[in-house]
Steps between C-alpha positions, in 0.01 A plus 500: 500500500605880391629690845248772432254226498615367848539814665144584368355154654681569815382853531116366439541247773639762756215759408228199482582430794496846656194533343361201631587588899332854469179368358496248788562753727331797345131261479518409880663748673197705517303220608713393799555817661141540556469182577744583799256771619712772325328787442464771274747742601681234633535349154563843341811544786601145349505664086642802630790336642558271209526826241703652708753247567532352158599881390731533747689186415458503166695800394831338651417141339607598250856592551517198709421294192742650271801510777409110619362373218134492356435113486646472894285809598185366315533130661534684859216716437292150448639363880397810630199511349405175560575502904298815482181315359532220733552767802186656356304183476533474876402831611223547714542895620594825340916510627537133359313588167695898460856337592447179204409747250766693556717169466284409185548875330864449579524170275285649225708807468824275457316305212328818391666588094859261603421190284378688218828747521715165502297383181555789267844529574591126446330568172750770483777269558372319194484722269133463536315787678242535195361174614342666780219673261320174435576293847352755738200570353473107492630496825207736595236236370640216663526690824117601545446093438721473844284751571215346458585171652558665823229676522250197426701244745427782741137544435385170454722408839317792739137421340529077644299517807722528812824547283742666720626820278870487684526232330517657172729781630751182683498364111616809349780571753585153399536544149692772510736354737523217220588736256753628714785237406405468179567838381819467685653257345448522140707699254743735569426829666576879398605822683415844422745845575676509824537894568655474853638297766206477720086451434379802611760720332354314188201574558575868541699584153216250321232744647671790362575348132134349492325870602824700291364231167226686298410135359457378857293782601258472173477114544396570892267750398332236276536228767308719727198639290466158315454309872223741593195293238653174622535595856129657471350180337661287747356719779162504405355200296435294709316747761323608150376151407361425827393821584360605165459247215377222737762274479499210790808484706604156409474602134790726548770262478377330149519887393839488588612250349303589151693822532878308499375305229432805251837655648628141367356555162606882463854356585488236229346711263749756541757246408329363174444898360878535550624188313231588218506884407838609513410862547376428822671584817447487893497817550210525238306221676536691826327793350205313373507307785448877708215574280283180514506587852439869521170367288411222750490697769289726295252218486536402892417833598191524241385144502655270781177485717397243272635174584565373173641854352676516778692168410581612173604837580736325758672250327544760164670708778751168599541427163625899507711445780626206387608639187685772657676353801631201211639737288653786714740312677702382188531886370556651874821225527648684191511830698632350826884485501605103494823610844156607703205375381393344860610787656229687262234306516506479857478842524243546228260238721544698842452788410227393307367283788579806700266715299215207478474552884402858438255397253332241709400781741411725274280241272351395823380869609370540154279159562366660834417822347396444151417140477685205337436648133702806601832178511402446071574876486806531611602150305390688165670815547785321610539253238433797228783685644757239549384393113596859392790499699586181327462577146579897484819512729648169647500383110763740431762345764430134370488613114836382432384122633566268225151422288313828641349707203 
């Protein structure tokens, strides 16, 4: 088998498997902390604390990839991760359930953007960096199917009659403590820039090259403003489906799992228009991607009290999404230089995450003061303005990426 080909299959099971754990987790967690008698400032002291931490160790994870290596940071970010989960699985009061996610948003951050910084530059080593056009947007497919997995072992698991919904969380902390070794072992690893003798000093000049880069500052002003629909969707639909169309609560997690599946297609498909029009391009994709979802929130905001509108308007807007998040990430790896890309996209994610926080709040007044409609909005005017941003300015700093037109 070609190296690009194993690097690509080794990638996909790293990711799949990521994938796989959060969907576990993300379909139960819920569930067991009010289960546990949490409640609901309790539970929003619990998200709070997670966004927070994860931004806080995120930005240096980055560095700490590059300097250690990305593989070895990745494969502890799964131990940590995984002890986390299990520690979380056991909780039974606020402390115990705050201190594991802390633990848990310390493993994520050290997995958070290091395998896929060790894939594109072994393609680099290769001679083979154009490969990454086609395999992430496939990538992207076959990652919403991990997706999807998850989240139906963990729905059909908490709906059997006296299931016990740890469970679920003690099999995801499991997994990922699995994966651990694995991504250890295999293949060689790769280092980014070392600026200094010591961490934090590396951290320091890195902070001043990524805010003294104009690219860096364009791509986190995209980062930011094309989060805000996502983050808003992810806020909201489900409170909106219950609340408004009608849906049943134990409908929500086949909903979930028909929205990874048309990710999964969008993925695909992204892959198929590459290999057959030649004229196409990522970046291209990602815009169309931002407009079939500028237009399904349209139809949300206008039509999703209807249950059945409501489904299409929904999964034309993950199809959107899907589209988008596929594509951008092979065009936003040509801007990021190859000695720091951890180190960047570290610090792209926190501050990002960083900013999310601030959106939560503020998408969360607008619900108690204008309704849940007031969240499809924001997601439009958002989505129009990161599109704009997309094609009218940040287009000029990728023009000279090989393909665009």
């Amino acid at each position: 088998m070609l190296p690009e080909k194993k690097y690509s299959l080794f990638l996909g099971k790293i990711l799949g498997g990521y994938n796989f754990v959060n969907m576990l987790y993300g379909a139960a967690y819920m569930v067991f902390m009010n289960e546990r008698g949490l409640d609901g400032f309790s539970i929003s002291i619990i998200f709070a604390i997670s966004s927070l931490s994860y931004a806080i160790f995120d930005y240096p994870s980055g560095n700490i990839a590059d300097r250690y290596g990305r593989k070895k940071t990745a494969a502890l970010g799964f131990l940590i991760w995984g002890i986390g989960l299990i520690g979380f699985s056991l909780s039974n009061i606020v402390f115990s359930f705050a201190f594991f996610t802390v633990i848990s948003s310390l493993g994520v951050s050290l997995i958070s953007g290091t395998p896929q910084s060790w894939y594109v530059d072994k393609l680099k080593e290769i001679g083979k960096i154009e490969y990454k056009n086609r395999v992430i947007p496939i990538l992207s497919g076959a990652l919403s199917i991990f997706s999807a997995f998850g989240a139906f072992v963990a729905s059909f698991a908490t709906g059997i009659k006296d299931f016990n919904v740890s469970t679920v969380l003690l099999m995801a902390g499991i997994f990922s403590l699995l994966i651990a070794p694995s991504t250890f072992i295999f293949f060689k690893d790769n280092y980014g820039e070392r600026q200094a003798n010591t961490l934090v000093k590396d951290v320091i000049i890195s902070t001043k090259k990524f805010f003294n880069d104009k690219s860096m500052k364009s791509l986190l002003l995209f980062y930011i403003l094309r989060s805000i629909p996502l983050t808003s969707f992810l806020l909201v639909w489900q409170l909106y489906a219950l609340n408004d169309v009608g849906v049943r609560s134990e409908h929500i997690g086949i909903f979930l799992v028909g929205f990874m599946i048309v990710q999964s297609i969008a993925g695909f498909l992204s892959s198929k228009l590459l290999s057959k029009f030649p004229r196409m391009t990522n970046f291209k994709l990602t815009v169309y991607g931002g407009i079939i979802n500028v237009l399904a929130f349209v139809l949300i905001l206008i039509f999703g009290a209807n249950i059945i509108l409501f489904i299409i308007s929904a999964s034309i807007l993950e199809f959107g999404i899907g589209l988008e998040y596929a594509n951008a990430g092979a065009w936003m790896h040509d801007i990021i230089p190859s000695e720091k890309r951890s180190t960047y996209l570290s610090a792209l994610s926190a501050i990002n995450s960083g900013s999310n926080f601030i959106l939560v709040l503020f998408l969360g007044l607008a619900m108690d003061l204008f309704g849940r409609s007031s969240v499809w909005i924001v997601a439009i005017i958002a989505q129009s303005i990161s599109l704009m941003y997309l094609a009218l300015i940040l287009r000029k700093l990728i023009v000279k990426t090989k393909g665009l037109s």
